[in-house]
OpenMM code with the backbone's topology and positions (N, CA, C; nanometers):
from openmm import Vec3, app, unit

residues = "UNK UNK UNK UNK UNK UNK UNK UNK UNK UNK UNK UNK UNK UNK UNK UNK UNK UNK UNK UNK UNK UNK UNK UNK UNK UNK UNK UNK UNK UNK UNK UNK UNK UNK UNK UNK UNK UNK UNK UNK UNK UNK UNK UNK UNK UNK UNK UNK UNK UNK UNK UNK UNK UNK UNK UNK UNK UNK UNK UNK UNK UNK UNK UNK UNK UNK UNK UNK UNK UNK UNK UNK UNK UNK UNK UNK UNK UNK UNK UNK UNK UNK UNK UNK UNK UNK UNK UNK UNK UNK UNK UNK UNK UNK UNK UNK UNK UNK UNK UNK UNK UNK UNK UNK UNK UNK UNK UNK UNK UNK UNK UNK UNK UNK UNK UNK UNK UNK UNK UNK UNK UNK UNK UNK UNK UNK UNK UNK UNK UNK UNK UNK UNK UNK UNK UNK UNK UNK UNK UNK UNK UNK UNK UNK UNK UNK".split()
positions = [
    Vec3(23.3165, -7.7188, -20.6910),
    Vec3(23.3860, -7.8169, -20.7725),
    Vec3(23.4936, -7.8836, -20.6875),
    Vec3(23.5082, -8.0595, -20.7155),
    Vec3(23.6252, -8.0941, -20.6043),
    Vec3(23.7552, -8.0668, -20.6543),
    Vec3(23.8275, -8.0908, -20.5448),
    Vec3(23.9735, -8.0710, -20.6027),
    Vec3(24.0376, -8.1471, -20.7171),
    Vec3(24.1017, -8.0980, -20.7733),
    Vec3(24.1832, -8.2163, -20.8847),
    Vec3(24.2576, -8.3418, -20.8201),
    Vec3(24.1915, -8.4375, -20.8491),
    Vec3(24.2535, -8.5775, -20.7497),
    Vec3(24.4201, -8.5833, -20.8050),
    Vec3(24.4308, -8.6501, -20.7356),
    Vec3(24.6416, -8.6842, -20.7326),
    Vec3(24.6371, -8.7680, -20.6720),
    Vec3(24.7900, -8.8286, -20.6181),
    Vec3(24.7819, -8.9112, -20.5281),
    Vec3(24.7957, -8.8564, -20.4280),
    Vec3(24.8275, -8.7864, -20.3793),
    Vec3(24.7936, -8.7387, -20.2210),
    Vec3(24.5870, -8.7221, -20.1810),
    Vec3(24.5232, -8.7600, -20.2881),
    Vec3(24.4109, -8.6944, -20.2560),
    Vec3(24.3014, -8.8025, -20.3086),
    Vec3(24.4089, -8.9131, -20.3271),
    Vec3(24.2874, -9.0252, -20.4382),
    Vec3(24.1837, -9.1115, -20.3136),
    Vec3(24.2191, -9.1186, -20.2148),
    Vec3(24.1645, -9.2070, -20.0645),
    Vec3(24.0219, -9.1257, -20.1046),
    Vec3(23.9199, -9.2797, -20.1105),
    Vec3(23.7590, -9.2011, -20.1486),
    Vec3(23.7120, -9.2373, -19.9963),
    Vec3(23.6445, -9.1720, -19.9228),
    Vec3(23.5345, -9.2008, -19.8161),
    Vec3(23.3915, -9.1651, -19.8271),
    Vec3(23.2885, -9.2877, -19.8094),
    Vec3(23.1798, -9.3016, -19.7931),
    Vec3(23.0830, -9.2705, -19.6896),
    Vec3(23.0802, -9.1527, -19.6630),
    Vec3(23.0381, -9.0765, -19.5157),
    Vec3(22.9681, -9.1414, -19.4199),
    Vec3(22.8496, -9.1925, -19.5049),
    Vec3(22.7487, -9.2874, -19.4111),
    Vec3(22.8269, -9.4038, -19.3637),
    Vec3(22.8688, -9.4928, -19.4109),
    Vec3(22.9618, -9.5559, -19.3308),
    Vec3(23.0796, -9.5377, -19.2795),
    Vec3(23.1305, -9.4324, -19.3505),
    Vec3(23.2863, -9.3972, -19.2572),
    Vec3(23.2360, -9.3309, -19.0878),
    Vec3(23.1567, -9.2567, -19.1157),
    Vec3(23.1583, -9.1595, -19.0255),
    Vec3(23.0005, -9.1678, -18.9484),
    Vec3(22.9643, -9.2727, -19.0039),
    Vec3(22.7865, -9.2764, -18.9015),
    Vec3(22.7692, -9.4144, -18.8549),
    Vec3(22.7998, -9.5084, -18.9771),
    Vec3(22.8027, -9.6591, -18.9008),
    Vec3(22.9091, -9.7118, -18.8217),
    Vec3(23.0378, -9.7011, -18.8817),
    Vec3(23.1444, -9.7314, -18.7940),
    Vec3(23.1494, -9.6884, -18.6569),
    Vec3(23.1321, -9.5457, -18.6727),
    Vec3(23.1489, -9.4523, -18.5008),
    Vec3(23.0111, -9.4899, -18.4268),
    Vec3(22.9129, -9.5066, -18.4868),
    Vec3(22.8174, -9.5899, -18.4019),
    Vec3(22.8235, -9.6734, -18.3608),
    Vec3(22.8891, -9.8375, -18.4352),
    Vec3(22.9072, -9.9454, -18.3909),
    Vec3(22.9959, -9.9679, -18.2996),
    Vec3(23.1246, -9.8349, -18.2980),
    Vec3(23.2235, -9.8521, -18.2318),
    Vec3(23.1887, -9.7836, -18.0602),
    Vec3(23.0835, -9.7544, -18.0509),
    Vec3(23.0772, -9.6668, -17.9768),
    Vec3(22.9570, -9.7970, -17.8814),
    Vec3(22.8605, -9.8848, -17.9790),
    Vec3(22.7752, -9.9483, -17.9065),
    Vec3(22.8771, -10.0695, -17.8665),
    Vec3(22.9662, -10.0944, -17.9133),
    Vec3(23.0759, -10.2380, -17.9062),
    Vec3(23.1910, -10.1446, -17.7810),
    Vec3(23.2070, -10.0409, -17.7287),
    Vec3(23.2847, -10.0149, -17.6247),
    Vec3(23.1474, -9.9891, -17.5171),
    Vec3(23.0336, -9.9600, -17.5225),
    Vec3(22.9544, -10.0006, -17.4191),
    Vec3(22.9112, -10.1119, -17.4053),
    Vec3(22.8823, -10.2037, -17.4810),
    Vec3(22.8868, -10.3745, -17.4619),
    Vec3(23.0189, -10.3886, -17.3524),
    Vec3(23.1352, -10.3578, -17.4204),
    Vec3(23.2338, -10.4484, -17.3397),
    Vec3(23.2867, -10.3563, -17.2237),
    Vec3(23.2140, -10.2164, -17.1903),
    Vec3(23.2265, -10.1757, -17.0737),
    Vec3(23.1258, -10.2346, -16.9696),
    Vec3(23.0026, -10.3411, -17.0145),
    Vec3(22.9092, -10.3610, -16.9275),
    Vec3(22.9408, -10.5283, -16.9076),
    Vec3(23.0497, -10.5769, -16.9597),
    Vec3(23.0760, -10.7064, -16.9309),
    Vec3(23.1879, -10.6747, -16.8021),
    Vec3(23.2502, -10.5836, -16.8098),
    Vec3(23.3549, -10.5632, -16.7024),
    Vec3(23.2769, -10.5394, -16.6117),
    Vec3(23.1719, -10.4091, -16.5872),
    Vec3(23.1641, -10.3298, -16.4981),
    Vec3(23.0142, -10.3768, -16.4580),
    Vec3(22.9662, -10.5130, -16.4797),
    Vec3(22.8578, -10.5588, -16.3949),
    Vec3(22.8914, -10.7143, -16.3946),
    Vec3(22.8011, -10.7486, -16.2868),
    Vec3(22.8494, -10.9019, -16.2489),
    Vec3(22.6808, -10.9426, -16.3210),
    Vec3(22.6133, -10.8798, -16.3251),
    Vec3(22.4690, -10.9176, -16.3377),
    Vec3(22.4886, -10.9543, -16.5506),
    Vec3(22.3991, -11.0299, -16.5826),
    Vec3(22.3917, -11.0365, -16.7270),
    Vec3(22.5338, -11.0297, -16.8195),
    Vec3(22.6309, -11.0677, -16.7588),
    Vec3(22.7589, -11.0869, -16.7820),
    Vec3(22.7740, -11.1528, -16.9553),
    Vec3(22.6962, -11.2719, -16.9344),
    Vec3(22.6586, -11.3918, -17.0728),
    Vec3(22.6108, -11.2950, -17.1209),
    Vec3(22.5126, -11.2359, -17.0900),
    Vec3(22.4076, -11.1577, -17.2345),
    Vec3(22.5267, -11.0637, -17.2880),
    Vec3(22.5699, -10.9669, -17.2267),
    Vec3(22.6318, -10.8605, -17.2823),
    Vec3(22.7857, -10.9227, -17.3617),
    Vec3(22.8259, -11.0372, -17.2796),
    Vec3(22.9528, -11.1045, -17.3861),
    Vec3(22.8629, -11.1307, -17.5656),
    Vec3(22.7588, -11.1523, -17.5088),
    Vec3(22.6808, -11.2452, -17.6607),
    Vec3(22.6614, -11.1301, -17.7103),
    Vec3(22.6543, -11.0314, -17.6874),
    Vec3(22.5988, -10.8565, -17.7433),
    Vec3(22.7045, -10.8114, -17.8057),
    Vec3(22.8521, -10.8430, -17.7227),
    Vec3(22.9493, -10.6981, -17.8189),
    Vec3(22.9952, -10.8449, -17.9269),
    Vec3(23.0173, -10.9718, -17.8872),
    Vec3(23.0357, -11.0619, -17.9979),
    Vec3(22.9348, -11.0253, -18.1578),
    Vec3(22.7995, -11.0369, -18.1384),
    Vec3(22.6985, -10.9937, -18.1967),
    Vec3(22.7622, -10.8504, -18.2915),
    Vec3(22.7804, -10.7652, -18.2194),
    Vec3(22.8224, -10.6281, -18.2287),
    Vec3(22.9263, -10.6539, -18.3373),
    Vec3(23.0247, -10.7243, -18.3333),
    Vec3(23.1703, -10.6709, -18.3720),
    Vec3(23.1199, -10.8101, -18.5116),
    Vec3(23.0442, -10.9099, -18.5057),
    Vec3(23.0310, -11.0075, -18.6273),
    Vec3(22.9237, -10.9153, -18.6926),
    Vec3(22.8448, -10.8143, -18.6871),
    Vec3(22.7731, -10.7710, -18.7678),
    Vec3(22.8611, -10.6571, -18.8123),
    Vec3(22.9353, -10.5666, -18.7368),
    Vec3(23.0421, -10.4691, -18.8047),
    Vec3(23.1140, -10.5518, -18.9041),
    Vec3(23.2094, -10.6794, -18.9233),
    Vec3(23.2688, -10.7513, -18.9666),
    Vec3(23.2136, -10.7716, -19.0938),
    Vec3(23.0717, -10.8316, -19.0977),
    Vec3(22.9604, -10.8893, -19.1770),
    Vec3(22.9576, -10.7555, -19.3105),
    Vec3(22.9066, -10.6320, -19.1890),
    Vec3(22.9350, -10.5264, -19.3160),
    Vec3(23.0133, -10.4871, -19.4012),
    Vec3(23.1613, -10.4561, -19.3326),
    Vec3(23.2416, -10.4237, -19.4162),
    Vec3(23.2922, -10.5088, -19.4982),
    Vec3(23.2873, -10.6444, -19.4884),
    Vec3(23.3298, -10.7301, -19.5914),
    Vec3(23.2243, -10.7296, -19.7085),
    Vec3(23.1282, -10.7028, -19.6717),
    Vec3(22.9965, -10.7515, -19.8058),
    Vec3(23.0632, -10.6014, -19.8843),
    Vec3(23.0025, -10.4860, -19.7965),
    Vec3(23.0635, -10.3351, -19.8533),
    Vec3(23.1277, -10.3854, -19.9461),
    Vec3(23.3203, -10.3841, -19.9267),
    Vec3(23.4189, -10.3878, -19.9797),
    Vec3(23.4009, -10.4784, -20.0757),
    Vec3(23.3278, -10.6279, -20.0722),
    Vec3(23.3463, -10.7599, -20.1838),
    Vec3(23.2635, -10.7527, -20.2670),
    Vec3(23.1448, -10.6769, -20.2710),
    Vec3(23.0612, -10.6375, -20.3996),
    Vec3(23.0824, -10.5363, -20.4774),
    Vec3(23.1287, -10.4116, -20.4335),
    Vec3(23.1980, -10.2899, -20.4901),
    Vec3(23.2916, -10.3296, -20.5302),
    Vec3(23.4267, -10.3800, -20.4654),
    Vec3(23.5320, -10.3950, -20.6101),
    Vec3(23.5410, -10.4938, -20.6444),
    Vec3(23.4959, -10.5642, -20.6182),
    Vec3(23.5002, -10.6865, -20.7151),
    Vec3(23.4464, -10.6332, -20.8912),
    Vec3(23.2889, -10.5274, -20.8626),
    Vec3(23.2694, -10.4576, -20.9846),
    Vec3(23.3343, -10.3631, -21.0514),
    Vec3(23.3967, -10.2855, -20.9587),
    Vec3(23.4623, -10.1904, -20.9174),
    Vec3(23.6162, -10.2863, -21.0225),
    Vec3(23.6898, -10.3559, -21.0008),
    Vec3(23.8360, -10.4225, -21.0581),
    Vec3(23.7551, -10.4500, -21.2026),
    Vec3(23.6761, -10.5588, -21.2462),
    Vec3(23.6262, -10.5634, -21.3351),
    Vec3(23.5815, -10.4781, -21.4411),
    Vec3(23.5360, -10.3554, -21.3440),
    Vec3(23.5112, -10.2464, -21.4615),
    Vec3(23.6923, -10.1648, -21.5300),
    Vec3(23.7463, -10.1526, -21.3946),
    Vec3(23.9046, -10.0679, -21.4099),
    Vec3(23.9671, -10.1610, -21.5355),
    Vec3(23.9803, -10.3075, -21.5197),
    Vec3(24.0346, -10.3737, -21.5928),
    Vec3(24.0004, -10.3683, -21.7340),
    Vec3(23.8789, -10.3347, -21.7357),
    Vec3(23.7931, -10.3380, -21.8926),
    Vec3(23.8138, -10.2216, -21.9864),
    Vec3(23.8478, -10.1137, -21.8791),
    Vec3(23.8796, -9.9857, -21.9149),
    Vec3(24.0013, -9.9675, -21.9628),
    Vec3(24.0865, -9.9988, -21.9118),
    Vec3(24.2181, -10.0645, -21.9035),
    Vec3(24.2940, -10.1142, -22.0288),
    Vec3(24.2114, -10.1928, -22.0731),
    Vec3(24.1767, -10.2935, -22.1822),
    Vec3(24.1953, -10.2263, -22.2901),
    Vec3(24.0746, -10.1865, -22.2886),
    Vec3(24.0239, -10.1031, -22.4522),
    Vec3(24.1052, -9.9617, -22.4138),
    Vec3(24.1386, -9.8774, -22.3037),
    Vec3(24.2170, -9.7419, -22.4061),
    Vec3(24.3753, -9.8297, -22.4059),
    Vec3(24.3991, -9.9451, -22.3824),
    Vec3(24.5564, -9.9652, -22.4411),
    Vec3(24.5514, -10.0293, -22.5557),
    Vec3(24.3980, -10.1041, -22.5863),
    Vec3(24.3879, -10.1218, -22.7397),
    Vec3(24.3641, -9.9715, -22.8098),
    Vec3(24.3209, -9.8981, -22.8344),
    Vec3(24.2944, -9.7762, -22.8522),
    Vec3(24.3938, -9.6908, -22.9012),
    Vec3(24.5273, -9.6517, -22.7880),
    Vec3(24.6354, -9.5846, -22.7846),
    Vec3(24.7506, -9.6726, -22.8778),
    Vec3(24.7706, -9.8332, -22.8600),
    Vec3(24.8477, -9.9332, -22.9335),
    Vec3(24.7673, -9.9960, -23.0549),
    Vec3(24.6625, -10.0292, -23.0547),
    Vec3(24.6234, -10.1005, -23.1709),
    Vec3(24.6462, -10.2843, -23.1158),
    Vec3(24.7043, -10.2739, -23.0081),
    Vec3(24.7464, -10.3825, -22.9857),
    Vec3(24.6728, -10.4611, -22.8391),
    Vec3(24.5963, -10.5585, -22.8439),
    Vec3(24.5993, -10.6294, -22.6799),
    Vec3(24.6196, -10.5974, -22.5784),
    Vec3(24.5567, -10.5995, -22.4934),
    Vec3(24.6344, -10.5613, -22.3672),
    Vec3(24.6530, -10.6964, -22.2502),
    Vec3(24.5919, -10.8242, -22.3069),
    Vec3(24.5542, -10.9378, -22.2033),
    Vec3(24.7526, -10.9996, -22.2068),
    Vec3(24.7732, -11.0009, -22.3410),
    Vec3(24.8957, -11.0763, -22.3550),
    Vec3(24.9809, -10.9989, -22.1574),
    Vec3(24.9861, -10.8406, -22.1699),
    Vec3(25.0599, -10.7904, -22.1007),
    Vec3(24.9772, -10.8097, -21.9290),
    Vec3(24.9070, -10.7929, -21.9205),
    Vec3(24.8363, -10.7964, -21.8305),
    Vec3(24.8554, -10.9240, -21.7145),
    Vec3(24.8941, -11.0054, -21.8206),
    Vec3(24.9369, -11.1587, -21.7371),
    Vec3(25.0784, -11.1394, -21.6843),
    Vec3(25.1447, -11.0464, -21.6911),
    Vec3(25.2762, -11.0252, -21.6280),
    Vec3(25.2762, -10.9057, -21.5072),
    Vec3(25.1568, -10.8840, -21.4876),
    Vec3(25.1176, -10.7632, -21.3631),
    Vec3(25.0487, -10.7798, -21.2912),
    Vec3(25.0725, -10.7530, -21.1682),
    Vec3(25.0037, -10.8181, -21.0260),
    Vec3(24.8338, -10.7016, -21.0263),
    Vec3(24.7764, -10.7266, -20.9992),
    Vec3(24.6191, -10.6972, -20.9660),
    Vec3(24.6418, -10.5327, -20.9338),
    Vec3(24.7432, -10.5123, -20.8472),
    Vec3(24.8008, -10.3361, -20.7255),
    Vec3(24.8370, -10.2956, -20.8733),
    Vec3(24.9504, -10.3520, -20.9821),
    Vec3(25.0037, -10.3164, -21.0884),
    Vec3(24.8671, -10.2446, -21.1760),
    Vec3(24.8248, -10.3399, -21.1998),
    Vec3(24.7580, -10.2766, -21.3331),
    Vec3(24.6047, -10.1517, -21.2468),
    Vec3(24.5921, -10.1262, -21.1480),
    Vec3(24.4613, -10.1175, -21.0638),
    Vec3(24.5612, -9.9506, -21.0763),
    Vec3(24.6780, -9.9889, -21.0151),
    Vec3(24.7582, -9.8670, -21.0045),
    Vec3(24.7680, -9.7162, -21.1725),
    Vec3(24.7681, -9.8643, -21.2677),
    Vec3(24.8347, -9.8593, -21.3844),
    Vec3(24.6819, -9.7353, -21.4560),
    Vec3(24.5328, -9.7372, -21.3804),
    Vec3(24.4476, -9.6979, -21.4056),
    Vec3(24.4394, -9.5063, -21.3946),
    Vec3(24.5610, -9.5091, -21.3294),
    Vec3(24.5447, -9.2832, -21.2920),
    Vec3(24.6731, -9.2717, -21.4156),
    Vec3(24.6830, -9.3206, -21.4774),
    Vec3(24.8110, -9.2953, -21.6311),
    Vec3(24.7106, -9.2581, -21.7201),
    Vec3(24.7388, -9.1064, -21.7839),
    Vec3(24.6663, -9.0605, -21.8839),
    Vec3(24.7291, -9.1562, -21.9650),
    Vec3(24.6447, -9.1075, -22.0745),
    Vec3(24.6850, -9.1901, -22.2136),
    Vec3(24.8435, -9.1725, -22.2901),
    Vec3(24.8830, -9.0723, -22.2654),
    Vec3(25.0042, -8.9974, -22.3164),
    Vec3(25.1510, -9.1061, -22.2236),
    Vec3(25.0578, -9.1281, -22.1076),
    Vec3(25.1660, -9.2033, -22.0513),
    Vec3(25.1543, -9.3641, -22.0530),
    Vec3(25.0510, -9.3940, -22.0100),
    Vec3(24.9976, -9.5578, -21.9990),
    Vec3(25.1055, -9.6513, -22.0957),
    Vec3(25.1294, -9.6704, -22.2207),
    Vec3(25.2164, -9.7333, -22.2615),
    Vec3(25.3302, -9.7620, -22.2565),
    Vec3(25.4487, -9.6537, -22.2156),
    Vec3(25.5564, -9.6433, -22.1525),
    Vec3(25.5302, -9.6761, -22.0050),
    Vec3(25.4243, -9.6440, -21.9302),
    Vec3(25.4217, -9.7115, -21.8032),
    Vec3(25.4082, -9.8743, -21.7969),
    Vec3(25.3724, -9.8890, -21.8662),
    Vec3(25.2992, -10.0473, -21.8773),
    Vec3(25.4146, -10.1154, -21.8816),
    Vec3(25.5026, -10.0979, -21.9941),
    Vec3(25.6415, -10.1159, -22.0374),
    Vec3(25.7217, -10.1327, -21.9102),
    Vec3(25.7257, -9.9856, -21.8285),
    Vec3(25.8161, -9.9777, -21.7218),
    Vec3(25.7873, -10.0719, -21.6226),
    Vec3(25.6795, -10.0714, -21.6071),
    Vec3(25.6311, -10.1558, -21.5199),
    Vec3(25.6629, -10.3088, -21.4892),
    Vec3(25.6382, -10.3507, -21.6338),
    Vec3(25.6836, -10.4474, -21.6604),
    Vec3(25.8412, -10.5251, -21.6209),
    Vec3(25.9112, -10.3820, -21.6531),
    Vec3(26.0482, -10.4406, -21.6791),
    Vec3(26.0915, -10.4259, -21.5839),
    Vec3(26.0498, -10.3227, -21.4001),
    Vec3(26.1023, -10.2793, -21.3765),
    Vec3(26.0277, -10.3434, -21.1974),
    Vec3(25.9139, -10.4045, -21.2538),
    Vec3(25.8290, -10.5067, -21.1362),
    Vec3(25.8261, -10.3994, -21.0498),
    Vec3(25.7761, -10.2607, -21.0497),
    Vec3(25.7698, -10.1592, -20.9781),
    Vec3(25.6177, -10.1964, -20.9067),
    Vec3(25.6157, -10.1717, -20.7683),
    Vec3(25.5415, -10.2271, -20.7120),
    Vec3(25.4119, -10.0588, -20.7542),
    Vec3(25.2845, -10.1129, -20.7189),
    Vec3(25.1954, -10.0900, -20.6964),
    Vec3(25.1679, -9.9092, -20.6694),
    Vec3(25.2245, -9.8917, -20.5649),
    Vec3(25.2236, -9.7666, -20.5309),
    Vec3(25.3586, -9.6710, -20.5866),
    Vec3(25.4462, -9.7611, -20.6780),
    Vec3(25.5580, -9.6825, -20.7183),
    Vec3(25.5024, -9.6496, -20.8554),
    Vec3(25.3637, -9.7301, -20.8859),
    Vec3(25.3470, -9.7193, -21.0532),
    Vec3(25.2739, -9.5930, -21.0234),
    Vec3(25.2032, -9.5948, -20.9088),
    Vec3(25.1382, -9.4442, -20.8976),
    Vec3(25.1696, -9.3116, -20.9314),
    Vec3(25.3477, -9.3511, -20.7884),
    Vec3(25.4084, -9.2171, -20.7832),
    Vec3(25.4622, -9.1840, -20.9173),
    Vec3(25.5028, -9.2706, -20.9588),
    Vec3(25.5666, -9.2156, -21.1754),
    Vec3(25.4843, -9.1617, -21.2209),
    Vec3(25.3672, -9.1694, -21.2210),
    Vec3(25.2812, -9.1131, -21.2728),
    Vec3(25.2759, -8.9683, -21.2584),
    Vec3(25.2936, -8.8769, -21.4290),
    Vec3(25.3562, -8.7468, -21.4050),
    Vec3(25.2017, -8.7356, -21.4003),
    Vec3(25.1166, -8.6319, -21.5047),
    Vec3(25.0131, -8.5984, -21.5148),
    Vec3(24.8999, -8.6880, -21.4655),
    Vec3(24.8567, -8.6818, -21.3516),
    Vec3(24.7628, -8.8012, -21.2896),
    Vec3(24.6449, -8.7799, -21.3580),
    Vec3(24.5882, -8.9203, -21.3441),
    Vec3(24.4089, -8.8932, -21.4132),
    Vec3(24.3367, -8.9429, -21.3426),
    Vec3(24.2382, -8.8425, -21.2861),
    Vec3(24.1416, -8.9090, -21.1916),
    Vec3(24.0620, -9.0019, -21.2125),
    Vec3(24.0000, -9.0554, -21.1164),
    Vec3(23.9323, -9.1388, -21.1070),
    Vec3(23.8082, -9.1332, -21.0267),
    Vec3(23.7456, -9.0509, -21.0622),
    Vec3(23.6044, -8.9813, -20.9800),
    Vec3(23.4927, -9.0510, -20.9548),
    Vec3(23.5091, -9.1916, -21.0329),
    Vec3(23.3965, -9.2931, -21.0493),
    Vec3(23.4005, -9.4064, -20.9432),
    Vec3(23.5479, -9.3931, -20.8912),
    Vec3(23.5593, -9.5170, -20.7724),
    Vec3(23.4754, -9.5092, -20.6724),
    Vec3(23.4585, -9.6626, -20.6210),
    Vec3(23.3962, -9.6531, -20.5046),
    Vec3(23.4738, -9.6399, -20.4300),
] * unit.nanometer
topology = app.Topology()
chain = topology.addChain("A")
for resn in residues:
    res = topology.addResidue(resn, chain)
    for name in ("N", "CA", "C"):
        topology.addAtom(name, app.Element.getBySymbol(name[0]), res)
């Protein structure tokens, strides 16, 4: 069973790419640009290789990152939504327009017991992002993130 997430423990990693594509690419993109130094021969090819190299690393992690949360914010927000209608009886869009994207994304590890008084604080108190975290007494995981 995993550990009980917190914030010391919420950072998710994706093995296959943390730890198989990256260290591969990083490893074929420092022999590219060790073979542009260390030969006079095919100089052009191997510049066009680690260029190649480092726009397809680039290519990945942006698609990665911009299709996952983009679904990934959309879903948090929705969630978001309905348990502060739920817990209030009341809206949550009116408030939502007064909190930065880090705010309310943050505002998502607040059990229910807390979320409303956080929201509040938050509000009044323009506590950035990672401070809405640390307030957060009883954390609630989030096991579903990408």
């Amino acid at each position: 069973m995993p550990q009980p997430q917190n914030y010391k423990n919420h950072v998710r990693w994706y093995p296959p790419h943390h730890f198989v594509f990256y260290p591969l690419m990083l490893i074929l993109i420092v022999g590219a640009v060790y073979q542009v130094f260390s030969t006079d021969e095919n100089q052009i090819v191997w510049i066009f290789i680690t260029v190649m190299l480092a726009v397809i690393v680039w290519v990945a992690f942006m698609m990665r990152q911009h299709y996952a949360l983009t679904l990934q914010n959309r879903l948090v927000l929705t969630e978001l939504r309905y348990r502060y209608f739920v817990i209030t009886g009341q809206r949550f869009e009116l408030l939502e327009k007064k909190l930065t994207e880090g705010q309310l994304f943050g505002l998502r590890f607040a059990p229910d017991n807390e979320l409303e008084e956080l929201v509040g604080r938050t509000i009044r108190e323009q506590l950035s992002p990672d401070a809405v975290k640390r307030t957060i007494v009883n954390w609630r995981a989030d096991n579903h993130r990408v």
